[in-house]
Each structure stands twice: as structure tokens, then as C-alpha cells.
Gaussian input, Z-matrix of N, CA and C with variables (Angstrom, degrees):
# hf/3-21g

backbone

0 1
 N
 C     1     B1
 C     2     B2     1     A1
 N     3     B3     2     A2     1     D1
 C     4     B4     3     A3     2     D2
 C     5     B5     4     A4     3     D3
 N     6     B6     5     A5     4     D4
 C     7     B7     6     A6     5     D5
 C     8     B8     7     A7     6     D6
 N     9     B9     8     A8     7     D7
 C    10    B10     9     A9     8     D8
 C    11    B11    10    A10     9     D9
 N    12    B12    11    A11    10    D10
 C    13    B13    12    A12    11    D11
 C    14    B14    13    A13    12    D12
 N    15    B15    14    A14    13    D13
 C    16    B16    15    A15    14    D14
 C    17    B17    16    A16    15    D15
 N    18    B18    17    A17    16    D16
 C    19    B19    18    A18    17    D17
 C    20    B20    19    A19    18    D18
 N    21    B21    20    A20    19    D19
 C    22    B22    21    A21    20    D20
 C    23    B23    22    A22    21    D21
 N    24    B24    23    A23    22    D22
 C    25    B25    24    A24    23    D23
 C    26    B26    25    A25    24    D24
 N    27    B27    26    A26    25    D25
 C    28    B28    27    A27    26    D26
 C    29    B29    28    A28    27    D27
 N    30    B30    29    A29    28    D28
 C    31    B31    30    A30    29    D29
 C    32    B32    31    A31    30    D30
 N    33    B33    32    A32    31    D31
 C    34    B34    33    A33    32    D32
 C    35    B35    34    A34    33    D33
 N    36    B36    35    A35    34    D34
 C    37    B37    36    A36    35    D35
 C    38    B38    37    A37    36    D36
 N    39    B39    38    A38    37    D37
 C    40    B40    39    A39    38    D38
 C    41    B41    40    A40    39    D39
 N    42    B42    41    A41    40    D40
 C    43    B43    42    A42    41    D41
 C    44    B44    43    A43    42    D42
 N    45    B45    44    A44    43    D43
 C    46    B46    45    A45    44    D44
 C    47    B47    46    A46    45    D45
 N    48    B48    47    A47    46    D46
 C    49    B49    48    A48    47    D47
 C    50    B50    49    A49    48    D48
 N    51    B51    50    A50    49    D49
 C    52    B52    51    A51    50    D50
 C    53    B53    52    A52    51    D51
 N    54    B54    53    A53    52    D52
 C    55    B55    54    A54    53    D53
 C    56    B56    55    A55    54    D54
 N    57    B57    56    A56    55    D55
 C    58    B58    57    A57    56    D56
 C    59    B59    58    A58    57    D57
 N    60    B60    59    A59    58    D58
 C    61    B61    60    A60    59    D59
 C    62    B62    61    A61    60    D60
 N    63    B63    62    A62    61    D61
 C    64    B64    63    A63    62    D62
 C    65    B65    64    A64    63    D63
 N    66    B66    65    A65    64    D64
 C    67    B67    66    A66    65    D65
 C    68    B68    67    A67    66    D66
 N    69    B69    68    A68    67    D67
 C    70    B70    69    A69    68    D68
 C    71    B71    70    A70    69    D69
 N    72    B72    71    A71    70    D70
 C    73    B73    72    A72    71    D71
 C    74    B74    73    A73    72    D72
 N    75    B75    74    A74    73    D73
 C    76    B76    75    A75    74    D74
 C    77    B77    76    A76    75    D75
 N    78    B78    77    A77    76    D76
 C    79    B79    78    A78    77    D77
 C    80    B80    79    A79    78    D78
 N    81    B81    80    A80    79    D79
 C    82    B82    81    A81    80    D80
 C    83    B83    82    A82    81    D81
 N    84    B84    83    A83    82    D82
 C    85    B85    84    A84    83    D83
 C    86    B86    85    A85    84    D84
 N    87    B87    86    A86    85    D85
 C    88    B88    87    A87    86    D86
 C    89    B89    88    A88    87    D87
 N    90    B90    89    A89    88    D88
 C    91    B91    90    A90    89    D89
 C    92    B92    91    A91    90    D90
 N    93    B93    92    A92    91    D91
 C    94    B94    93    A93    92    D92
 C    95    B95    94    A94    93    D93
 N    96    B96    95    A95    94    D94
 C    97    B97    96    A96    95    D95
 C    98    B98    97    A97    96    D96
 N    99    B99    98    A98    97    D97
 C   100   B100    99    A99    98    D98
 C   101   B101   100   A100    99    D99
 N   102   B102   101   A101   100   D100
 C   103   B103   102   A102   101   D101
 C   104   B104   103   A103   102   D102
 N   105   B105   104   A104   103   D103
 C   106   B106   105   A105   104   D104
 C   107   B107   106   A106   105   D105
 N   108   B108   107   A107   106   D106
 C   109   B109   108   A108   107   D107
 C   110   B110   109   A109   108   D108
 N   111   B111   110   A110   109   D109
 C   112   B112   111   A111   110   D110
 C   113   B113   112   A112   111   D111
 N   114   B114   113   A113   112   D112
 C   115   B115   114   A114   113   D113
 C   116   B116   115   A115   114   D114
 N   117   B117   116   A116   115   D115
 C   118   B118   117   A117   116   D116
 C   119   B119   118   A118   117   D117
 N   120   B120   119   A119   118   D118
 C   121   B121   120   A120   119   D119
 C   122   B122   121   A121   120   D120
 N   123   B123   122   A122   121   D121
 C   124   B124   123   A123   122   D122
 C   125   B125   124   A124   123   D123
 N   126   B126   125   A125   124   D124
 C   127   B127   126   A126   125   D125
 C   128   B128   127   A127   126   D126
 N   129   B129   128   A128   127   D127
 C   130   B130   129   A129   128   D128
 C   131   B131   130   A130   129   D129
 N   132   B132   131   A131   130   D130
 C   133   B133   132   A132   131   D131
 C   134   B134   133   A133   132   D132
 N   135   B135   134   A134   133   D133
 C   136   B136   135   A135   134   D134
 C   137   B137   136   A136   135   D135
 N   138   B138   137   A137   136   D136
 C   139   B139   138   A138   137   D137
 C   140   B140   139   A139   138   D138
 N   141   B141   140   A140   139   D139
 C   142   B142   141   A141   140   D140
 C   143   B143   142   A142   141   D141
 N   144   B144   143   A143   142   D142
 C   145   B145   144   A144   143   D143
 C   146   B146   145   A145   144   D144
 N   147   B147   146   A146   145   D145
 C   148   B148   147   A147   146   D146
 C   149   B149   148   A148   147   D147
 N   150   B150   149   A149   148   D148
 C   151   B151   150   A150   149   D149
 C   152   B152   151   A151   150   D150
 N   153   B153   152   A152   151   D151
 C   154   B154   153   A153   152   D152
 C   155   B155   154   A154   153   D153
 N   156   B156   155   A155   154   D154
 C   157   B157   156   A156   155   D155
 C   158   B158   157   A157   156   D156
 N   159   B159   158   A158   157   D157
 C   160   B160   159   A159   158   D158
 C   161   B161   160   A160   159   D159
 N   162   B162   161   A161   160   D160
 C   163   B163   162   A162   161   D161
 C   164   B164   163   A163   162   D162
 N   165   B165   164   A164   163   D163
 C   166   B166   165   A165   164   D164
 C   167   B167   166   A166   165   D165
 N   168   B168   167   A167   166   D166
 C   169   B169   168   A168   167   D167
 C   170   B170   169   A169   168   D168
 N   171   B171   170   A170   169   D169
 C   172   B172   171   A171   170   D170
 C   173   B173   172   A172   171   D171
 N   174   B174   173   A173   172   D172
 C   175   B175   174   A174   173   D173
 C   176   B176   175   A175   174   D174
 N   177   B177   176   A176   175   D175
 C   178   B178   177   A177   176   D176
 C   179   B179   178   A178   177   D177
 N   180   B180   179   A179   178   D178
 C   181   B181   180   A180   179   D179
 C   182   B182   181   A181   180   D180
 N   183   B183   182   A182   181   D181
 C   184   B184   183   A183   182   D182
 C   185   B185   184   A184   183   D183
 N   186   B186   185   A185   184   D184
 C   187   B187   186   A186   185   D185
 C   188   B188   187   A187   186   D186
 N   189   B189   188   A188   187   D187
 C   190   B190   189   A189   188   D188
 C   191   B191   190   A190   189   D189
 N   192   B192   191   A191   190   D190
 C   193   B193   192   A192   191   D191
 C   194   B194   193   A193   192   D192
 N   195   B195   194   A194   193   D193
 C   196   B196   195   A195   194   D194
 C   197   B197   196   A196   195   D195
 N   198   B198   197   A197   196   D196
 C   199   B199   198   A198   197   D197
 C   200   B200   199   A199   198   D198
 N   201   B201   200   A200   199   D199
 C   202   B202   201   A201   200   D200
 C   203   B203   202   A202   201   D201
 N   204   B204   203   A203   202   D202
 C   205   B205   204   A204   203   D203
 C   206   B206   205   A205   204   D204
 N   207   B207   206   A206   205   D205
 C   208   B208   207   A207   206   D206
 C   209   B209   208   A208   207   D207
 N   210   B210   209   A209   208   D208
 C   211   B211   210   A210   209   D209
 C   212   B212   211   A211   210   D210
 N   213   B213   212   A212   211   D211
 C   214   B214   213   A213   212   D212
 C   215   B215   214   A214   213   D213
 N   216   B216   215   A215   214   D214
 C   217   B217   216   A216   215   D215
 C   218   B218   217   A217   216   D216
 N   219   B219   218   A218   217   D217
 C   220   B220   219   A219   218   D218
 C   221   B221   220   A220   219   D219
 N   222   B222   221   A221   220   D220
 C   223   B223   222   A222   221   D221
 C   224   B224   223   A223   222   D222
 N   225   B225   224   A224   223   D223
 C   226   B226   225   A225   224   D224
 C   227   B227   226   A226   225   D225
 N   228   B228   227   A227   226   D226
 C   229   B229   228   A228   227   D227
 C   230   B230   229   A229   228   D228
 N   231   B231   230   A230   229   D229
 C   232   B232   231   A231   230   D230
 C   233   B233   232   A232   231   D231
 N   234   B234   233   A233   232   D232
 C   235   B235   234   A234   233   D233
 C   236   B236   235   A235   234   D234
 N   237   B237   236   A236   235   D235
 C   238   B238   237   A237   236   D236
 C   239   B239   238   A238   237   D237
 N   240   B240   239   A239   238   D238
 C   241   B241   240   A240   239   D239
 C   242   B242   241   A241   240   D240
 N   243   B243   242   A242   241   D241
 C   244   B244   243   A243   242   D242
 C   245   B245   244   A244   243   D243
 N   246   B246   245   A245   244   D244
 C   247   B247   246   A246   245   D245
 C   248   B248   247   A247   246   D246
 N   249   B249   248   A248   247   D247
 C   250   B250   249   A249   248   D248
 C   251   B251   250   A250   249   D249
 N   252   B252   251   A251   250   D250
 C   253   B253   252   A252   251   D251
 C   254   B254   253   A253   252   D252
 N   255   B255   254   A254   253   D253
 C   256   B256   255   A255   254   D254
 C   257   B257   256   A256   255   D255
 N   258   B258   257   A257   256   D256
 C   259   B259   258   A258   257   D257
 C   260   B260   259   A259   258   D258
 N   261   B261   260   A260   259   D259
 C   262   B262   261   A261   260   D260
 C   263   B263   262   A262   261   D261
 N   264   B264   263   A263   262   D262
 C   265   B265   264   A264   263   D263
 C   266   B266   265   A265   264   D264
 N   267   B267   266   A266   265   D265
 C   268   B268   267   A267   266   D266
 C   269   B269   268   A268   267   D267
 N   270   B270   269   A269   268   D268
 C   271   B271   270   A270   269   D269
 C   272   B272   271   A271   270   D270
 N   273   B273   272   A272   271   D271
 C   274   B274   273   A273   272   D272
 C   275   B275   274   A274   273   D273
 N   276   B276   275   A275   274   D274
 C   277   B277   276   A276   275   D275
 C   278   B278   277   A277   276   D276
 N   279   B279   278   A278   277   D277
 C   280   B280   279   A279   278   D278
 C   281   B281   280   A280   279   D279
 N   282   B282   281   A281   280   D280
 C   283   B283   282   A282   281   D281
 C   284   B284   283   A283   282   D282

   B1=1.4497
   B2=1.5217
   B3=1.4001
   B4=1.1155
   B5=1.8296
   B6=1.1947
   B7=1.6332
   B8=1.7693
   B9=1.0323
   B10=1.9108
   B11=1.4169
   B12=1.2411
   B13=1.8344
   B14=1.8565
   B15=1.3731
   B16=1.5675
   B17=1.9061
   B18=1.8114
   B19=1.6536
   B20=1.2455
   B21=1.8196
   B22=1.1514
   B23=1.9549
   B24=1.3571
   B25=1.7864
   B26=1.7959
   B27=1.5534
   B28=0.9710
   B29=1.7499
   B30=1.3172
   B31=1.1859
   B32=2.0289
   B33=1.1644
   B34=1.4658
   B35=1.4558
   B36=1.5609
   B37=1.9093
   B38=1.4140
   B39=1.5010
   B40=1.1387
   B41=1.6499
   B42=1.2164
   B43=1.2414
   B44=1.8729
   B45=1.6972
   B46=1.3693
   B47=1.1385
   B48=1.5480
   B49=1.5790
   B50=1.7568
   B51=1.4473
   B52=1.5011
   B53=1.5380
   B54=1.8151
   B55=1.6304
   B56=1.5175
   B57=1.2453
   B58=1.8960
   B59=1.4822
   B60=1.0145
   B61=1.7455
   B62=1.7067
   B63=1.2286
   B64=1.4823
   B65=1.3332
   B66=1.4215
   B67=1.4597
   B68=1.5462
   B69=1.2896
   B70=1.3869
   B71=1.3247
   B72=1.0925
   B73=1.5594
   B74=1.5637
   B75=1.3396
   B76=1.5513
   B77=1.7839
   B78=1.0892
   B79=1.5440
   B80=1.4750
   B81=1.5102
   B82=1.2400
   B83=1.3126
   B84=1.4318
   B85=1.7427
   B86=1.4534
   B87=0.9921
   B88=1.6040
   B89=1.0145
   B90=1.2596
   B91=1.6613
   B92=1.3851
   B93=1.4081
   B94=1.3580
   B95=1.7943
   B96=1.8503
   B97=1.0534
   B98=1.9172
   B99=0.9836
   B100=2.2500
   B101=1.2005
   B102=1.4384
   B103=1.7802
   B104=1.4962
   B105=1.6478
   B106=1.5736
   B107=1.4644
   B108=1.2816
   B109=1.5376
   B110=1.1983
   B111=1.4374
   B112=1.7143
   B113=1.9170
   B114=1.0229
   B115=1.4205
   B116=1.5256
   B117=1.1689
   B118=1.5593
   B119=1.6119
   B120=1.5921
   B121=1.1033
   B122=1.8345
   B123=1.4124
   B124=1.3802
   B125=0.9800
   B126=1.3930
   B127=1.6116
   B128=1.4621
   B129=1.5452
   B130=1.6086
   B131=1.5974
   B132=1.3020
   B133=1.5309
   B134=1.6439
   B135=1.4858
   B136=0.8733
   B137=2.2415
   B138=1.1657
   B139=1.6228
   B140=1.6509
   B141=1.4745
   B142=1.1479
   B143=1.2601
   B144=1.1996
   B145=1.4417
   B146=1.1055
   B147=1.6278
   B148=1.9221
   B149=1.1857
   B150=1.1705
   B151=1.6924
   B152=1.5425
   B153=1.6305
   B154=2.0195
   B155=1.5501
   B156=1.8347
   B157=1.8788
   B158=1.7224
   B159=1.1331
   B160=1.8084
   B161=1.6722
   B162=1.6787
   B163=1.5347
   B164=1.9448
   B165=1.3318
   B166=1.7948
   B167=1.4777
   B168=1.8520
   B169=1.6462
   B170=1.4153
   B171=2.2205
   B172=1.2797
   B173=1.4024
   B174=1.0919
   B175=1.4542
   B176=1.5589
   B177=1.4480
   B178=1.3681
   B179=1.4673
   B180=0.9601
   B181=1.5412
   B182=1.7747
   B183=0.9971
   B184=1.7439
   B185=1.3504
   B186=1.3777
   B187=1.8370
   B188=1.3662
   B189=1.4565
   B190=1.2724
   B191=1.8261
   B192=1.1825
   B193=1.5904
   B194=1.5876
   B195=1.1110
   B196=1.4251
   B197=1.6996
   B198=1.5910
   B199=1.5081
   B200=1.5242
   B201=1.6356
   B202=1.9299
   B203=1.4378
   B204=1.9143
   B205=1.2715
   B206=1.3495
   B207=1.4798
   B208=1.4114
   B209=1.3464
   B210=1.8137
   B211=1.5049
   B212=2.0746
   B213=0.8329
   B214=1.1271
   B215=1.7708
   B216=1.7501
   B217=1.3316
   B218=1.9196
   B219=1.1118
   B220=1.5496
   B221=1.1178
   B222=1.1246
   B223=2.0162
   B224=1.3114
   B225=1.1136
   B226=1.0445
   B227=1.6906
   B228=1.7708
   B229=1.2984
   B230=1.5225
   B231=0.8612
   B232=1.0515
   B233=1.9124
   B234=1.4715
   B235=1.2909
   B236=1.8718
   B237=1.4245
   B238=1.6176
   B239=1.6005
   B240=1.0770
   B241=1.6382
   B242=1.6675
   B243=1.5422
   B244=1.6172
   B245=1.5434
   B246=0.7450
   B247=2.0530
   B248=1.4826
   B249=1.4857
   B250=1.1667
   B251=1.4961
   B252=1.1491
   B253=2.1249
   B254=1.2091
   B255=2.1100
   B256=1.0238
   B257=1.2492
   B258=1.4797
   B259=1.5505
   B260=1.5594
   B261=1.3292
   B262=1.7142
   B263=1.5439
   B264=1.1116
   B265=1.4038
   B266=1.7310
   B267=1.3699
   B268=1.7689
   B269=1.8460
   B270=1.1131
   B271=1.2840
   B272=1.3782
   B273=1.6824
   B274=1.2415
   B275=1.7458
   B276=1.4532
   B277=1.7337
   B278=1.2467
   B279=1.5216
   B280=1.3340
   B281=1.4120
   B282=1.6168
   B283=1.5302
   B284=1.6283
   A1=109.14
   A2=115.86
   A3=103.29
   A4=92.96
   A5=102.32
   A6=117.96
   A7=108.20
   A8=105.96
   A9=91.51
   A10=93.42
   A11=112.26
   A12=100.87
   A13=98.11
   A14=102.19
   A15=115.39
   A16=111.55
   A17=102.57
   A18=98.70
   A19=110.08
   A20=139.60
   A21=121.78
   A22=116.14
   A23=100.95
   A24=117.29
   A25=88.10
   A26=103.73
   A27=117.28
   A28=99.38
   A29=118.43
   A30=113.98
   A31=115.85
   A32=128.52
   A33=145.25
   A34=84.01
   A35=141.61
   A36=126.48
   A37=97.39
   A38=128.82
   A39=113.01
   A40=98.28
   A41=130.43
   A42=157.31
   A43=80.35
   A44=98.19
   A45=105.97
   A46=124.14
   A47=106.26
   A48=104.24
   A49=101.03
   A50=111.94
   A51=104.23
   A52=83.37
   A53=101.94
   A54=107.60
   A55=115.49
   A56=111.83
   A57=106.90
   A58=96.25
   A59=128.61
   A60=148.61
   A61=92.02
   A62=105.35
   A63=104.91
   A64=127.56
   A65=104.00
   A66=107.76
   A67=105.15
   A68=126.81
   A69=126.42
   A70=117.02
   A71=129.09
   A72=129.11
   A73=111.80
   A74=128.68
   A75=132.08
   A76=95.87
   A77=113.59
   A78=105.08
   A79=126.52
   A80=111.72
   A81=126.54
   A82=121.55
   A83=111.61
   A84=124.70
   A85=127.93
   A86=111.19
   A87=125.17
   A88=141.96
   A89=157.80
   A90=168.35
   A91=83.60
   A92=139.28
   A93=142.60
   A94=99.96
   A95=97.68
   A96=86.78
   A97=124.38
   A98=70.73
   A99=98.34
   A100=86.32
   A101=103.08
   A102=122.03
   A103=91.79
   A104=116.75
   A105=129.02
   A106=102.54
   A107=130.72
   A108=149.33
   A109=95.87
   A110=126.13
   A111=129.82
   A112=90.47
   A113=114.22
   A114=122.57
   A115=97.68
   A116=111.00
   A117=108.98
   A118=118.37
   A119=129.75
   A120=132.34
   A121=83.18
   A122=112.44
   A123=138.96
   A124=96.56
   A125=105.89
   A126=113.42
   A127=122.63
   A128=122.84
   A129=125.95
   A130=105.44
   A131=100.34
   A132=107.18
   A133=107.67
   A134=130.17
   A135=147.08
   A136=109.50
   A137=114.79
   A138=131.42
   A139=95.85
   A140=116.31
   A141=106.30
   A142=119.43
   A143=134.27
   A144=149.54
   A145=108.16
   A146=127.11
   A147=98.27
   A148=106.05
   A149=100.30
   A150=135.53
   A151=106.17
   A152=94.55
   A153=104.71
   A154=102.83
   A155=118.78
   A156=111.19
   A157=116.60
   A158=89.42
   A159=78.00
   A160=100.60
   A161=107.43
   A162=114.03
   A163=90.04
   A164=100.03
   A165=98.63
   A166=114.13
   A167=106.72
   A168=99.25
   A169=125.41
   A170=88.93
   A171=114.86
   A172=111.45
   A173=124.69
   A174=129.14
   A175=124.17
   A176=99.53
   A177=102.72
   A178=127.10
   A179=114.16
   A180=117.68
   A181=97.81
   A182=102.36
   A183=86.65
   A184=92.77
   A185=138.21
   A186=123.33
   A187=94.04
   A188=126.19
   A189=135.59
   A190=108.65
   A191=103.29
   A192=106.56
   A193=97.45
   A194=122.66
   A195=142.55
   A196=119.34
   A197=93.40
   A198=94.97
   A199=97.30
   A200=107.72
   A201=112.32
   A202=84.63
   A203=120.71
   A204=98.52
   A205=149.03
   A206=90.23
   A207=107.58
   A208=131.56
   A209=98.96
   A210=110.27
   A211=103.41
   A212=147.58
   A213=140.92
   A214=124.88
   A215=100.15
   A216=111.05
   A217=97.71
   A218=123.56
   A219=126.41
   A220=116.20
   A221=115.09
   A222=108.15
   A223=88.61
   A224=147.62
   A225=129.89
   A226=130.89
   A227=109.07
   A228=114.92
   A229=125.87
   A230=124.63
   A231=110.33
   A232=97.81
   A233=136.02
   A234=120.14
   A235=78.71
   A236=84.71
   A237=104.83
   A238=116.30
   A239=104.78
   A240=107.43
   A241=96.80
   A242=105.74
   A243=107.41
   A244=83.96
   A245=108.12
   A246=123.63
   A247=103.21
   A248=113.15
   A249=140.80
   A250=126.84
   A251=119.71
   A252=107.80
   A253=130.66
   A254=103.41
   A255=91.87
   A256=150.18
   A257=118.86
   A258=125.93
   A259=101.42
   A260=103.10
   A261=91.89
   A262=112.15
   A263=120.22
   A264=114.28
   A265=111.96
   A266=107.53
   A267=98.53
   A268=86.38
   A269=132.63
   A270=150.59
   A271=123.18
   A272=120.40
   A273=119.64
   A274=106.04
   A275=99.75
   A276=88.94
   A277=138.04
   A278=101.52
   A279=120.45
   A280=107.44
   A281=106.58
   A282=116.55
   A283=82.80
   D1=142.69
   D2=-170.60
   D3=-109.89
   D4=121.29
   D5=-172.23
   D6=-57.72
   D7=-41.99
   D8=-159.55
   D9=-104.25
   D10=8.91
   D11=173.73
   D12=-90.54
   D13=-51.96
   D14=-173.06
   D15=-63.77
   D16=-31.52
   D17=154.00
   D18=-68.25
   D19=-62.93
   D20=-163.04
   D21=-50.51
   D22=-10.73
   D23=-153.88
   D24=-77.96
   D25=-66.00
   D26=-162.32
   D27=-59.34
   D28=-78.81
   D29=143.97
   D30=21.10
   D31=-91.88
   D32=178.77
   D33=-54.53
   D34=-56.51
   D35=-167.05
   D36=-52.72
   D37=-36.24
   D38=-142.26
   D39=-90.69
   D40=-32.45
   D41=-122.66
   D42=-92.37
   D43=-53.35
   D44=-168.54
   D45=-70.73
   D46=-14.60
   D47=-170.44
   D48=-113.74
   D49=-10.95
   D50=171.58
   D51=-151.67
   D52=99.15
   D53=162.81
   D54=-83.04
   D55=-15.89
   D56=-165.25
   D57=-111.46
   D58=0.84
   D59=171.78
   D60=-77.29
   D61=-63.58
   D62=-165.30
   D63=-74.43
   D64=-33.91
   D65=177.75
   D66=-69.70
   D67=-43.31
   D68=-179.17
   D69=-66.40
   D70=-28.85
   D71=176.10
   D72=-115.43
   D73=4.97
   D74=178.13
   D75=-134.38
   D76=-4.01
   D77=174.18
   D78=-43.51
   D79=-34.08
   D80=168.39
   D81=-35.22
   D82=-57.30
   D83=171.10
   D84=-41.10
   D85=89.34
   D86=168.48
   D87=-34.05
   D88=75.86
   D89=-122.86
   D90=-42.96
   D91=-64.43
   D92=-128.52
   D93=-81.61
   D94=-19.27
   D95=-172.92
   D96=-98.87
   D97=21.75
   D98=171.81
   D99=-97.08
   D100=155.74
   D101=-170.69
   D102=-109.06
   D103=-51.22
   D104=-157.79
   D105=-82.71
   D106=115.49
   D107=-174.05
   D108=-49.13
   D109=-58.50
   D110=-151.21
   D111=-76.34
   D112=-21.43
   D113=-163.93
   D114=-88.85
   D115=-75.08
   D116=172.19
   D117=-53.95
   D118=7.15
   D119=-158.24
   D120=-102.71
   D121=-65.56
   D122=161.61
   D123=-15.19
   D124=-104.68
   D125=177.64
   D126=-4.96
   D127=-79.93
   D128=159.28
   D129=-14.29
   D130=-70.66
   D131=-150.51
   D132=-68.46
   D133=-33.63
   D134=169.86
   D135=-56.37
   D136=-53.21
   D137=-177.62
   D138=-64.86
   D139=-29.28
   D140=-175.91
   D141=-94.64
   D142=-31.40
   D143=148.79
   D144=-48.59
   D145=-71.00
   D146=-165.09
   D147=-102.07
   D148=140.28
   D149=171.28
   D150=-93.65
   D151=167.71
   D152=-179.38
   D153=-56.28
   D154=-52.91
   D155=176.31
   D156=-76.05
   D157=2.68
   D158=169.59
   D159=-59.25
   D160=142.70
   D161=-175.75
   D162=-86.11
   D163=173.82
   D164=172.02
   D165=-64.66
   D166=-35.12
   D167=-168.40
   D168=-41.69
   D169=-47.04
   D170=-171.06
   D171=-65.17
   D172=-44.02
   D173=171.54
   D174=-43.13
   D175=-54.61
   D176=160.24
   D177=-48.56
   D178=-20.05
   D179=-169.53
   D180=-96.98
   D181=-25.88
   D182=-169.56
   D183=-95.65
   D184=3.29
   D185=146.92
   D186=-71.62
   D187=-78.77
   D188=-172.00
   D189=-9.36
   D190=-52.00
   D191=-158.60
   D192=-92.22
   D193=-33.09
   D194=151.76
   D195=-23.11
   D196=-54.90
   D197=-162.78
   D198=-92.35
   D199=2.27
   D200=-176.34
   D201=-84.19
   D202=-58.75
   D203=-163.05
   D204=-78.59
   D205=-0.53
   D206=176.50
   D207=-89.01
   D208=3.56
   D209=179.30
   D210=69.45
   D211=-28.97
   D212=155.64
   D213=28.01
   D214=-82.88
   D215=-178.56
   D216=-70.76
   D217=-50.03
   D218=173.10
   D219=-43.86
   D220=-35.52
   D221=179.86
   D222=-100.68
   D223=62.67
   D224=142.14
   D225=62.10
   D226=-1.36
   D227=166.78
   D228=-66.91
   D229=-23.21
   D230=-146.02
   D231=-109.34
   D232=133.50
   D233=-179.21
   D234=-172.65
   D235=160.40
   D236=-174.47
   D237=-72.64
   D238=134.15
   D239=-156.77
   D240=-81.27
   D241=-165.18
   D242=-158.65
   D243=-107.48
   D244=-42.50
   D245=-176.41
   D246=-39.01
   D247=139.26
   D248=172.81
   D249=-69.34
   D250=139.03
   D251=172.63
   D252=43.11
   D253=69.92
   D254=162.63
   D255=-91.63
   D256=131.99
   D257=-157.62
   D258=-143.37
   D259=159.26
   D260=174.02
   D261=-85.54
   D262=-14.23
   D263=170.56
   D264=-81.61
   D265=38.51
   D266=-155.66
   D267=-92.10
   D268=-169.48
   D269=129.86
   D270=-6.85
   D271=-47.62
   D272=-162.97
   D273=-93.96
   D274=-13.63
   D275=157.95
   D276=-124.90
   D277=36.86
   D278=152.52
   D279=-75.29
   D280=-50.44
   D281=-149.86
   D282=-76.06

């Protein structure tokens, strides 16, 4: 298994299913510190879009449009990781 692809993987599940979860409590994480370009591309674009009043809908939408502009699902990044329970309190944002 290759560990920091299947964290960055898992990582992007979580992002999608709690974007204003993540930025507020994983905001800390540093572009540089994503390995996967389209991922760390996201990321940027995602930290910059939601804010503390962003509602969830809206949040959702700026991954949503995020993961269109970054080509993501099209190149072939993006696929369901091997990792267990995703939650934002899971493993991958400790690590």
C-alpha cells in the first residue's frame, strides 16, 4: 500500500463530505504539505473559499467545483481509498 497516496486519498473523502469541518480544524496543513498536485491544488482553492459563515451547502460547492477545476476525477486521481472510517476525527488528521 502506498501510505501517503491512500492518506492524501482518504484525506480528499473527507474534505468532500465535511468541507467546513476540515478547513476549520485541518486549516493548519500547508499546501506543501500534500504530495498530490491536483490535491494540494484543491486544497488552496478550497482554504480560500470557505470561511467560518460559509453555510455547509455553499461549502460543498466550492470542493464540488474544485474537484471540476482541478481535473481530479479526469486524471484519474481521485478513487476510494483502502482506509477505514471516514470521519474527520479519523487517523488521516491526526497524521
Amino acid at each position: 500500500m502506498n501510505q501517503p497516496r491512500e492518506y492524501e486519498n482518504k484525506f480528499l473523502e473527507i474534505l468532500q463530505e465535511y468541507p467546513k469541518y476540515c478547513v476549520i480544524k485541518l486549516g493548519y496543513l500547508a499546501p506543501e504539505d500534500i504530495k498530490d498536485e491536483l490535491i494540494r491544488d484543491l486544497w488552496v482553492r478550497v482554504t480560500n473559499g470557505i470561511g467560518k459563515d460559509i453555510s455547509d451547502y455553499d461549502a460543498s460547492n466550492v470542493v464540488s467545483q474544485g474537484i471540476i477545476d482541478t481535473g481530479i476525477i479526469e486524471k484519474g486521481h481521485y478513487y476510494k481509498s483502502q482506509l477505514s472510517d471516514v470521519t474527520p476525527e479519523s487517523v488521516v488528521g491526526k497524521i
